[in-house]
N, CA and C atoms as an extended XYZ file, in Angstrom:
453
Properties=species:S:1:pos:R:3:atomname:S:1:resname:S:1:resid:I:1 pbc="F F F"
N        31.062       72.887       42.600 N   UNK     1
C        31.210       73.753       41.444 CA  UNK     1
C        30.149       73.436       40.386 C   UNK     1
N        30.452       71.662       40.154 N   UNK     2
C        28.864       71.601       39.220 CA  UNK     2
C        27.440       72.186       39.540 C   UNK     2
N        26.925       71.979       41.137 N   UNK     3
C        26.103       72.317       41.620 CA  UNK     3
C        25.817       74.296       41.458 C   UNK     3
N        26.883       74.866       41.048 N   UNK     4
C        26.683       76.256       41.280 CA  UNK     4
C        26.360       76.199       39.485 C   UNK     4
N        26.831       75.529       38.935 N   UNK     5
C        27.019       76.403       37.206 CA  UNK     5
C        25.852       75.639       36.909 C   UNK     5
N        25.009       74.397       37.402 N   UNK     6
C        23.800       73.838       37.095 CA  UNK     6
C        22.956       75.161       37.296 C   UNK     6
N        22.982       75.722       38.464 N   UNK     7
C        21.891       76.510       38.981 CA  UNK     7
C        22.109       77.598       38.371 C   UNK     7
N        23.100       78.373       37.838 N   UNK     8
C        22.790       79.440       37.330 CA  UNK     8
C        22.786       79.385       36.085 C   UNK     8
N        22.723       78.144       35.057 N   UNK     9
C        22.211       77.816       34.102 CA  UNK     9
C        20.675       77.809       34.260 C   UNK     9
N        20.150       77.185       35.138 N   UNK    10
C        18.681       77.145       35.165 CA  UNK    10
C        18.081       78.364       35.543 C   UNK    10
N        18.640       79.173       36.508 N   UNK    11
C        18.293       80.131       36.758 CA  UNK    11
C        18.083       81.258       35.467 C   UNK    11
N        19.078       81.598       34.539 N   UNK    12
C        18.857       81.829       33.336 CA  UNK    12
C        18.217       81.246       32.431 C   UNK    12
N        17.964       80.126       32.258 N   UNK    13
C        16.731       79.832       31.285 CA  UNK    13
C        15.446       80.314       31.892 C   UNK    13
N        15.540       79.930       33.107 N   UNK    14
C        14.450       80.460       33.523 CA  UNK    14
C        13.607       82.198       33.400 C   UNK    14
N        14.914       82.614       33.542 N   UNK    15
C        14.643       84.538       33.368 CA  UNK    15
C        14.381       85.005       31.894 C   UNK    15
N        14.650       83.957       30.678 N   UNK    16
C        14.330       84.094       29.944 CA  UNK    16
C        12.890       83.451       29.247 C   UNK    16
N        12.934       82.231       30.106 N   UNK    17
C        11.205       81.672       29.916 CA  UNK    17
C        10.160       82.965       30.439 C   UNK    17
N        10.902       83.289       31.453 N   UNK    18
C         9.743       84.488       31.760 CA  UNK    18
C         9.602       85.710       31.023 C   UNK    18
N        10.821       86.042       30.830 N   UNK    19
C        10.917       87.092       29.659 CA  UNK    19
C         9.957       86.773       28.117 C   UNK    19
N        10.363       85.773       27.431 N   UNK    20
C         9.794       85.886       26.439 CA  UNK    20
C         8.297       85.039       26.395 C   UNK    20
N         7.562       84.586       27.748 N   UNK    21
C         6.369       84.034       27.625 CA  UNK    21
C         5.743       86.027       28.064 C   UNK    21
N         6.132       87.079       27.893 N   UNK    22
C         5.225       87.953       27.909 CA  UNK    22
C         5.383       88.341       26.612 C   UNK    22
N         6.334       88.024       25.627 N   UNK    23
C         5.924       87.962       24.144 CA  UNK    23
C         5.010       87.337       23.273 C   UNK    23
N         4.779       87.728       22.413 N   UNK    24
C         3.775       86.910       21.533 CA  UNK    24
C         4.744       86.027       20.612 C   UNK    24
N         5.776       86.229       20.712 N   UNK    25
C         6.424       85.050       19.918 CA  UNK    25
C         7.385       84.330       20.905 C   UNK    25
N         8.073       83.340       20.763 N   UNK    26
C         8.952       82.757       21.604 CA  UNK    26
C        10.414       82.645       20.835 C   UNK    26
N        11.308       83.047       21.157 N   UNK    27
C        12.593       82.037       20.590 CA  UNK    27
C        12.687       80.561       20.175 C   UNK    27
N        13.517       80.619       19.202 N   UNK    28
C        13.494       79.612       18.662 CA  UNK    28
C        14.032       78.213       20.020 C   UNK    28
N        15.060       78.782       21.013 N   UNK    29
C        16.142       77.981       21.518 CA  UNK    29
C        14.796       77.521       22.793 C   UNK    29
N        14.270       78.428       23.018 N   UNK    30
C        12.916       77.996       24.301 CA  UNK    30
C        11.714       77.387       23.901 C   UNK    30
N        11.528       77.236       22.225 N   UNK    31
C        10.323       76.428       22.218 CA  UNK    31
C        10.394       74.961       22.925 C   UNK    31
N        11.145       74.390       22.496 N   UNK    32
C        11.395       72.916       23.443 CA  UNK    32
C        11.306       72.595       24.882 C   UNK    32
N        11.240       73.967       25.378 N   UNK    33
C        11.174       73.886       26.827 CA  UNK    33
C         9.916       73.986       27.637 C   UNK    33
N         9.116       74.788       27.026 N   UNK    34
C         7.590       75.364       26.596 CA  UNK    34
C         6.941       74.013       26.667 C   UNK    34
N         5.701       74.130       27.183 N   UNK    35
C         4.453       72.927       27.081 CA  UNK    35
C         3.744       73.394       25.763 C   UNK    35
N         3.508       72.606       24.648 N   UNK    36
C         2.988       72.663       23.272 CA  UNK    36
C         1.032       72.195       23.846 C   UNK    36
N         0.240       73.420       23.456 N   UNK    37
C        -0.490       72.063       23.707 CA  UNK    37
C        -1.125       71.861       22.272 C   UNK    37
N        -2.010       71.112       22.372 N   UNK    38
C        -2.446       70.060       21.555 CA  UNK    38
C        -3.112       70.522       20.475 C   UNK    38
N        -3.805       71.919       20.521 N   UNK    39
C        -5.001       72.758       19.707 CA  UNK    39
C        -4.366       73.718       19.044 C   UNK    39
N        -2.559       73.803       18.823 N   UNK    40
C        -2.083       75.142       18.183 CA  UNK    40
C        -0.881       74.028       17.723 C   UNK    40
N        -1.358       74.230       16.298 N   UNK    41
C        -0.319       73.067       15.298 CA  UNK    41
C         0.746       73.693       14.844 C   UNK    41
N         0.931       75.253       15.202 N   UNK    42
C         1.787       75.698       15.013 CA  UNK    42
C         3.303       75.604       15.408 C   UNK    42
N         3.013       75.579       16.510 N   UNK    43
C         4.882       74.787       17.021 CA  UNK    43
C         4.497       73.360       17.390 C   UNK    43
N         3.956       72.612       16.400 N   UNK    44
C         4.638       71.225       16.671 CA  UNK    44
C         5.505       71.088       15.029 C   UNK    44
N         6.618       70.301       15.784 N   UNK    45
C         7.549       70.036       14.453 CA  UNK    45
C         7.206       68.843       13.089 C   UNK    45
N         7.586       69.455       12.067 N   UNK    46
C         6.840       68.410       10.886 CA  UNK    46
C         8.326       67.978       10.401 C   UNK    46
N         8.282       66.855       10.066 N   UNK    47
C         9.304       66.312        9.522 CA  UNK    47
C         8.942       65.853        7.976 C   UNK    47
N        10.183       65.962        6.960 N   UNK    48
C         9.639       65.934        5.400 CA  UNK    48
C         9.356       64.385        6.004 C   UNK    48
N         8.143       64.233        4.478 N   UNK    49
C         8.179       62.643        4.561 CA  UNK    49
C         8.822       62.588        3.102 C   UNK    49
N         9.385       61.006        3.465 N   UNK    50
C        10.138       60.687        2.166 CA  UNK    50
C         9.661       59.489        2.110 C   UNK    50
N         9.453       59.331        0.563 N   UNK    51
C         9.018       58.473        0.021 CA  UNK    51
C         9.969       56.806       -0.198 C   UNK    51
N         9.664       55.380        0.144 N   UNK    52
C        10.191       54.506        0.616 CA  UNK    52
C        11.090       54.387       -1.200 C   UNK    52
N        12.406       53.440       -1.125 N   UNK    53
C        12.801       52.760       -1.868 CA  UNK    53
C        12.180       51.503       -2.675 C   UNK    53
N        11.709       51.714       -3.744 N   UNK    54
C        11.155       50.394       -4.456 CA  UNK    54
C        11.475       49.037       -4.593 C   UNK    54
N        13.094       49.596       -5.277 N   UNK    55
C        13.482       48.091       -5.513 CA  UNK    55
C        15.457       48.741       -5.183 C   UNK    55
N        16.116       47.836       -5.732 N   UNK    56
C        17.566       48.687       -5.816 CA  UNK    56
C        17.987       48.914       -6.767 C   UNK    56
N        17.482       49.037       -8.222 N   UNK    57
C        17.431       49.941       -9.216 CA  UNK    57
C        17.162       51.466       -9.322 C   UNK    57
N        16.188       51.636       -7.904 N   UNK    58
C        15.710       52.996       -7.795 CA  UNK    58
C        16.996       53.456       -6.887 C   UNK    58
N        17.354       52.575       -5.533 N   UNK    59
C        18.239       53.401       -4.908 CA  UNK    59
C        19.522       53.653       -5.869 C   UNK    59
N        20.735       52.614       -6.411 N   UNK    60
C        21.240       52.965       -7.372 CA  UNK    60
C        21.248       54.280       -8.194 C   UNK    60
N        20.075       54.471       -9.001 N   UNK    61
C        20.164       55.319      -10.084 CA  UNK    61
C        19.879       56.749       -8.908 C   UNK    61
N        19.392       56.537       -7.802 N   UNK    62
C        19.477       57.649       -6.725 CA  UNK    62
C        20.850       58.453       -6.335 C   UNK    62
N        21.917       57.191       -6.455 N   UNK    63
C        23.487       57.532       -6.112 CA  UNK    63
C        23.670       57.135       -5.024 C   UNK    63
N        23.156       56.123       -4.881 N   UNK    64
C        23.475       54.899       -3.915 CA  UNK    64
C        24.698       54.417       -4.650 C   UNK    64
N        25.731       53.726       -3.195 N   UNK    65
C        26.671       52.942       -3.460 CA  UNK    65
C        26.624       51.199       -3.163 C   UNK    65
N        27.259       50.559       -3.962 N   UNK    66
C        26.833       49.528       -3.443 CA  UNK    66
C        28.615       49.089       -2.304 C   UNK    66
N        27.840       47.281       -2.003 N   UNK    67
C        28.981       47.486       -0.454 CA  UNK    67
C        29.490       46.475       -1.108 C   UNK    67
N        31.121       47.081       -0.857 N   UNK    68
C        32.220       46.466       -1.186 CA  UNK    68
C        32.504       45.047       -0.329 C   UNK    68
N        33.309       44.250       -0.717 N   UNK    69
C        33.536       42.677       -0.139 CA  UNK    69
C        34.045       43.019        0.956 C   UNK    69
N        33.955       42.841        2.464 N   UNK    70
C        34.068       42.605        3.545 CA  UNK    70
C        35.661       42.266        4.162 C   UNK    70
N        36.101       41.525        3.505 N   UNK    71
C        36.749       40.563        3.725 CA  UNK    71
C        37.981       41.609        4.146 C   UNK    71
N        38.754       42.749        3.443 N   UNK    72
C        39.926       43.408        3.557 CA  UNK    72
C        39.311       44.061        4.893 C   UNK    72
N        38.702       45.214        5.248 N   UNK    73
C        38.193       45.231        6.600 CA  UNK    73
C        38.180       44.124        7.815 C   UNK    73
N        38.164       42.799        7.819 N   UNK    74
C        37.744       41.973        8.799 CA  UNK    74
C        39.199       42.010        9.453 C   UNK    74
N        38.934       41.930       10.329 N   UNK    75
C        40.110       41.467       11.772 CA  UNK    75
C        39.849       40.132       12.638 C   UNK    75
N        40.989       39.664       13.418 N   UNK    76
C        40.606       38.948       14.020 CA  UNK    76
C        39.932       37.522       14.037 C   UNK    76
N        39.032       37.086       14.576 N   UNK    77
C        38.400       35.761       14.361 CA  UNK    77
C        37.403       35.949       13.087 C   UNK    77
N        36.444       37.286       13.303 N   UNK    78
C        36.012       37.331       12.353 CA  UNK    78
C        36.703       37.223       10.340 C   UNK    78
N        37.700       37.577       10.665 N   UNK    79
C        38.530       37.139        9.455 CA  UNK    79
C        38.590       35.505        9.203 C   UNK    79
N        39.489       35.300       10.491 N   UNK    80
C        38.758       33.784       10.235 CA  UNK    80
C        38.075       33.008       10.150 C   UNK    80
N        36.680       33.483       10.414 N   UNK    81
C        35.471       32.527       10.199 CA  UNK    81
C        35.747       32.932        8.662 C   UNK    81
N        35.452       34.834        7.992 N   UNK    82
C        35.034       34.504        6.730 CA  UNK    82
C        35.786       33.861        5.886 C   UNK    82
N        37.272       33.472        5.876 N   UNK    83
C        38.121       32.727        5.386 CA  UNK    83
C        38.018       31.310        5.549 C   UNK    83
N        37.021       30.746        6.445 N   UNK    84
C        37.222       29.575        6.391 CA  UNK    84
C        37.805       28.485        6.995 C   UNK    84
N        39.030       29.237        8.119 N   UNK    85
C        40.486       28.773        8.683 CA  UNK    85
C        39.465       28.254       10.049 C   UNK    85
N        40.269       27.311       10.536 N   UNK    86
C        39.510       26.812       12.328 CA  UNK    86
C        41.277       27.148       12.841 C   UNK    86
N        40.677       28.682       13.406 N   UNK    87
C        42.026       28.961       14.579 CA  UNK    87
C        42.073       27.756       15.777 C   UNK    87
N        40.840       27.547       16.072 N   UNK    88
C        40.931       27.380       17.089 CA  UNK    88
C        40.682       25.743       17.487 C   UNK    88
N        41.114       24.776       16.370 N   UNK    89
C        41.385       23.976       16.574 CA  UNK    89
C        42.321       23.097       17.036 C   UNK    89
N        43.290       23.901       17.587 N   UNK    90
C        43.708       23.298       18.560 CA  UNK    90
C        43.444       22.854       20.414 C   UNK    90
N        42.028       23.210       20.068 N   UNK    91
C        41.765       22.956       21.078 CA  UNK    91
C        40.728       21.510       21.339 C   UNK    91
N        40.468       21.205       19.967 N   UNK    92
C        39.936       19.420       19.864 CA  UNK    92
C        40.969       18.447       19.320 C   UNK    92
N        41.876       18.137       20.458 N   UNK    93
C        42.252       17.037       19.794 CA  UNK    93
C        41.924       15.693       19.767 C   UNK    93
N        42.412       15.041       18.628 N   UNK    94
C        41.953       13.301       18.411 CA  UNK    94
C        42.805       12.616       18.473 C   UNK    94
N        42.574       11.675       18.849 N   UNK    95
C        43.327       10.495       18.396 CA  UNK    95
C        43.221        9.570       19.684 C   UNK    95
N        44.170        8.277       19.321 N   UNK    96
C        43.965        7.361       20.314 CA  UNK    96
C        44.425        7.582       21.533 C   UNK    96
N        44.518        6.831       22.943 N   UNK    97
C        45.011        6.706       23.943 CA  UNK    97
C        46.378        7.052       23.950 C   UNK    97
N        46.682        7.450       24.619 N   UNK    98
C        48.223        8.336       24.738 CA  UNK    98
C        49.473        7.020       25.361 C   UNK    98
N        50.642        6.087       24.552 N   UNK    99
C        51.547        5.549       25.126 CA  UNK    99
C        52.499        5.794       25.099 C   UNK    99
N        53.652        5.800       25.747 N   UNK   100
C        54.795        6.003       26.031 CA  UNK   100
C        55.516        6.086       24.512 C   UNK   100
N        55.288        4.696       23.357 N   UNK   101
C        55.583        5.333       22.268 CA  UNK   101
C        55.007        6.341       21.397 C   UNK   101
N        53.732        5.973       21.446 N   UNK   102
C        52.829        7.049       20.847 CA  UNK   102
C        51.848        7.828       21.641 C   UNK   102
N        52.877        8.900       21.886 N   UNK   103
C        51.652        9.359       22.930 CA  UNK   103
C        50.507       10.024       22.398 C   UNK   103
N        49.455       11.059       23.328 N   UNK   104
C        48.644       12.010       22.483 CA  UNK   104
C        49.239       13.243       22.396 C   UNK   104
N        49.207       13.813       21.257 N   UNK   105
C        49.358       15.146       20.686 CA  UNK   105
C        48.421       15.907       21.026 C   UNK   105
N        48.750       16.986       21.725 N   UNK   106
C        47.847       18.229       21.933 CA  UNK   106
C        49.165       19.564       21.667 C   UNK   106
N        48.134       19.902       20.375 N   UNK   107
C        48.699       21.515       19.449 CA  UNK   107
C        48.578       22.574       20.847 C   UNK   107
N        49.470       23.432       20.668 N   UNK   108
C        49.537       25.021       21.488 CA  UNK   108
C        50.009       25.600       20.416 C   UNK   108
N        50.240       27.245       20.769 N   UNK   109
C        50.547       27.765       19.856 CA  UNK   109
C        51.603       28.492       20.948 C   UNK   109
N        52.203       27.660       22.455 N   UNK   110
C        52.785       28.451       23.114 CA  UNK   110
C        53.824       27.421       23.706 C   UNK   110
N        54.754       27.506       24.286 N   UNK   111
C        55.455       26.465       24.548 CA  UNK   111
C        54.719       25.758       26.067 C   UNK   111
N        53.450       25.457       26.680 N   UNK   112
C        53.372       25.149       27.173 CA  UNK   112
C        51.568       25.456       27.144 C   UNK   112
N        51.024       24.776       27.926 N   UNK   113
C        49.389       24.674       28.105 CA  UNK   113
C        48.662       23.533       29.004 C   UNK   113
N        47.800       24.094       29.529 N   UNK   114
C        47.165       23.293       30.673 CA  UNK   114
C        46.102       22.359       29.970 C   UNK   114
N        45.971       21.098       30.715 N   UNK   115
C        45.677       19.710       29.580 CA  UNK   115
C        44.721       19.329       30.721 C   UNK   115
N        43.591       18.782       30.331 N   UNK   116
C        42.817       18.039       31.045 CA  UNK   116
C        42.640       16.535       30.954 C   UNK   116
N        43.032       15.833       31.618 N   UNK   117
C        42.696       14.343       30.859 CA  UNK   117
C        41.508       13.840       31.818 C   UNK   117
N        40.668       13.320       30.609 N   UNK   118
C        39.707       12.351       31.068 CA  UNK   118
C        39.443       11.230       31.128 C   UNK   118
N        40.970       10.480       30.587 N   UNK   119
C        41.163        9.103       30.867 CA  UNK   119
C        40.888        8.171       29.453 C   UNK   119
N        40.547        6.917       29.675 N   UNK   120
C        40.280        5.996       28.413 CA  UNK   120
C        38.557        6.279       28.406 C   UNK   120
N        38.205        5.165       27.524 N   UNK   121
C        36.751        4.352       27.426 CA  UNK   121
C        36.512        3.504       28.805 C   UNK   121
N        35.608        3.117       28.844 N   UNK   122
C        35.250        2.023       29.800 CA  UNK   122
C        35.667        1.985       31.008 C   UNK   122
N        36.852        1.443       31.735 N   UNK   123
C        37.441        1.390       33.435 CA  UNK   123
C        38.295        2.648       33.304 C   UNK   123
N        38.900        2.551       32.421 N   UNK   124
C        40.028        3.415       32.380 CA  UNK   124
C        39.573        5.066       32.336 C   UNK   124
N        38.358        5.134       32.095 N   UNK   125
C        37.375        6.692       32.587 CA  UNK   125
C        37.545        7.024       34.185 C   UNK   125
N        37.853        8.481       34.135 N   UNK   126
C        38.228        8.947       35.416 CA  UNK   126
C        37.459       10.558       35.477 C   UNK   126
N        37.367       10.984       36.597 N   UNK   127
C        37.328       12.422       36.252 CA  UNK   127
C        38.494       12.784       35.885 C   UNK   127
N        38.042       14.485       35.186 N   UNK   128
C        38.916       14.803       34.842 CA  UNK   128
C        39.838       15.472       35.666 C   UNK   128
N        41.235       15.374       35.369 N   UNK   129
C        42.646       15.582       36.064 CA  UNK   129
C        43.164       16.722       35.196 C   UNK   129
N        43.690       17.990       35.576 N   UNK   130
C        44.393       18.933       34.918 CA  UNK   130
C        45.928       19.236       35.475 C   UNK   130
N        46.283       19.163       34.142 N   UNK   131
C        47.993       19.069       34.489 CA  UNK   131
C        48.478       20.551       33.680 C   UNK   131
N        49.678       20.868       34.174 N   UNK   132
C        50.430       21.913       33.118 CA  UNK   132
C        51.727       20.912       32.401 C   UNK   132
N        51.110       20.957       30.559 N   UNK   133
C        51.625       19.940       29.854 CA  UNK   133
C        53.064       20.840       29.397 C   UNK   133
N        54.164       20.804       29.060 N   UNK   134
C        55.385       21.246       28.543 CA  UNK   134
C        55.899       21.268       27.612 C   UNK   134
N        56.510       21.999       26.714 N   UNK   135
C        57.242       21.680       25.272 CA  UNK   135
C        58.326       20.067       25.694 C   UNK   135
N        58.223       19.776       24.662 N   UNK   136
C        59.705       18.707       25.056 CA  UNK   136
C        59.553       18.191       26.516 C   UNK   136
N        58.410       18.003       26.866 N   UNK   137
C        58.017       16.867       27.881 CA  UNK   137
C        57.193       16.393       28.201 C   UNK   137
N        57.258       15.414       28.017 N   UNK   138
C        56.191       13.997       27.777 CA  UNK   138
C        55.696       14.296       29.508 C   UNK   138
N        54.263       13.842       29.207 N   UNK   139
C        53.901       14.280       30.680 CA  UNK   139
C        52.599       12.689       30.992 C   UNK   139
N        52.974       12.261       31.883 N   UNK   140
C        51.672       10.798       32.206 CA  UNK   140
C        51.109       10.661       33.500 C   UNK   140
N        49.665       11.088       32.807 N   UNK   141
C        48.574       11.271       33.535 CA  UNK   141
C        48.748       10.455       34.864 C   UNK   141
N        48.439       10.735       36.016 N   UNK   142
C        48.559        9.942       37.593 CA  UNK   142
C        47.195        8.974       37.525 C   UNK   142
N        46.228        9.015       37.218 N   UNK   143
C        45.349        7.960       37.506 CA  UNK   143
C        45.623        6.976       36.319 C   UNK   143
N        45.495        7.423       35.141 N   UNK   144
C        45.091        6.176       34.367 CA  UNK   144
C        46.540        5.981       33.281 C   UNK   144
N        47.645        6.610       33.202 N   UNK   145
C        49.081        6.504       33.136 CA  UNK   145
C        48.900        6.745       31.116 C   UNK   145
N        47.854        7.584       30.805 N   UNK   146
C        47.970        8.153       29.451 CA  UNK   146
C        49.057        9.108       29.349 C   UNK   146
N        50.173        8.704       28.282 N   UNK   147
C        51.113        9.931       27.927 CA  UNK   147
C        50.940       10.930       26.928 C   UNK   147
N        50.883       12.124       27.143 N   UNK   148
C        50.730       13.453       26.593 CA  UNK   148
C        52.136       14.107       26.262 C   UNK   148
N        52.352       15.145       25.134 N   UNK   149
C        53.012       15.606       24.570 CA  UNK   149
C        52.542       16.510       23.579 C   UNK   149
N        53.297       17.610       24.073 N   UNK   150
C        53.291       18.927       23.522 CA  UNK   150
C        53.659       19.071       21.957 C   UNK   150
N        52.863       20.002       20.708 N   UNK   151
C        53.157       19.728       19.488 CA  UNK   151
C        53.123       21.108       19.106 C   UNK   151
């Protein structure tokens, strides 16, 4: 169906390229279709020129607006960068070696999240091991016996 309404679209421009190239003038809608050449300045298109902005005193007193603070528009992370906030710090946590009394704290914002441990300093360095850590359960690492807990 596309193939039929392509062609008898072209087919009609076409009956009209022929039609009005035995005129001395052309339609406005077929100049674009037409080869311009180079020695008749008459149908090539001029565009105004406009003169550049100086400073922003000129655009201003032009009726220029100026741009309002950002901030009510922003969504998302971008809100939070321009605010300042680290969403996404829960995803560096610190602190010492994880023990049975004090273990390590790692923030979610879900009752549960997948934890990578990479062990201590020195011997106690391992590759890393990924576990699924739990609300309300203390969870200890299989190689190097660091305890983790959900916050």
């Amino acid at each position: 169906m596309w193939r039929r309404l392509v062609s008898s679209s072209t087919s009609a421009s076409l009956k009209i390229l022929a039609s009005s190239s035995r005129r001395s003038s052309l339609p406005t809608l077929v100049r674009p279709l037409t080869s311009v050449s180079s020695s008749s300045p008459s149908n090539t298109t001029t565009f105004p020129s406009h003169s550049p902005i100086s400073s922003p005193s000129d655009f201003l007193s032009k009726g220029g607006k100026k741009v309002e603070n950002v901030i009510p528009i922003a969504t998302g992370h971008e809100r939070e960068e321009l605010e300042g906030r680290t969403l996404l710090e829960a995803n560096y946590p610190i602190g010492p070696f994880g023990t049975k009394e004090a273990p390590a704290i790692v923030k979610s914002f879900y009752d549960r999240r997948i934890v990578g441990c990479p062990g201590g300093e020195g011997e106690d360095e391992h590759d890393v091991v990924w576990f699924w850590l739990h609300k309300d359960q203390p969870h200890v690492c299989p190689v190097c016996s660091q305890h983790f807990k959900v916050k």
